[in-house]
Structure formats: structure tokens, C-alpha cells
matplotlib code that plots the C-alpha trace (Angstrom):
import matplotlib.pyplot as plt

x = [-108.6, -109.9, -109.0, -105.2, -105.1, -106.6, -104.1, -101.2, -102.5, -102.8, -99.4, -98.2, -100.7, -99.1, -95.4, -95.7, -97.3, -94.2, -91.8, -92.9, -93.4, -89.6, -88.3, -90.2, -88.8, -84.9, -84.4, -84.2, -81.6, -78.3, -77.9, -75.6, -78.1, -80.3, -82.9, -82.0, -84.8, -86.5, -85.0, -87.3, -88.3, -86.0, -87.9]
y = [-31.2, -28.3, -30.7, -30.9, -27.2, -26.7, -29.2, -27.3, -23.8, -25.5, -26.6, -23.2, -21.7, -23.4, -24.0, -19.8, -19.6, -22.2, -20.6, -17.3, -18.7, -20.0, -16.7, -15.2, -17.6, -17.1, -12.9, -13.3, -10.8, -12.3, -12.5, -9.5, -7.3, -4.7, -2.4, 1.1, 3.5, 6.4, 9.7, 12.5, 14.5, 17.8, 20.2]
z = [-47.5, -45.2, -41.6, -43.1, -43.5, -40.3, -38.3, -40.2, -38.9, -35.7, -35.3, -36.7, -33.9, -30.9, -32.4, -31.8, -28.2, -27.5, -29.0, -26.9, -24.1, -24.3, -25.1, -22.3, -19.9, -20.9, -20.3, -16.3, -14.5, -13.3, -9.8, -8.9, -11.2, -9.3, -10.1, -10.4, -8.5, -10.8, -9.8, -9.5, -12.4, -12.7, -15.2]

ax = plt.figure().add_subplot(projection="3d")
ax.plot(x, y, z, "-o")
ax.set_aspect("equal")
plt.show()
């Protein structure tokens, strides 16, 4: 009984590092996108 919960928390474990990793993967910049520099701070 315990080694079935423990495969199911398993999958559930790295089914969620894969689904992060995924969605870490897909935000990239288009090509024409640039960084815009920090402008000085004007107190």
C-alpha cells in the first residue's frame, strides 16, 4: 500500500518539475524585442 502511494507522489513530483521546466522554456523574447536600459534615478 505505502510503495503505490509513494509511486503516485512520485509521478505527481516530477509531472511538476516537467511541467515547469516547459513553461520556463516557452516565455523567450521575439526577435525584434530589445531591452530597454534603466534610466537614472531622478529624486
Amino acid at each position: 500500500m505505502w510503495i503505490v502511494l509513494f509511486v503516485i507522489a512520485l509521478l505527481f513530483v516530477l509531472g511538476g518539475a516537467l511541467l515547469l521546466l516547459r513553461s520556463a522554456n516557452s516565455h523567450k523574447l521575439p526577435e525584434g524585442v530589445k531591452a530597454q536600459p534603466y534610466g537614472e534615478d531622478e529624486d
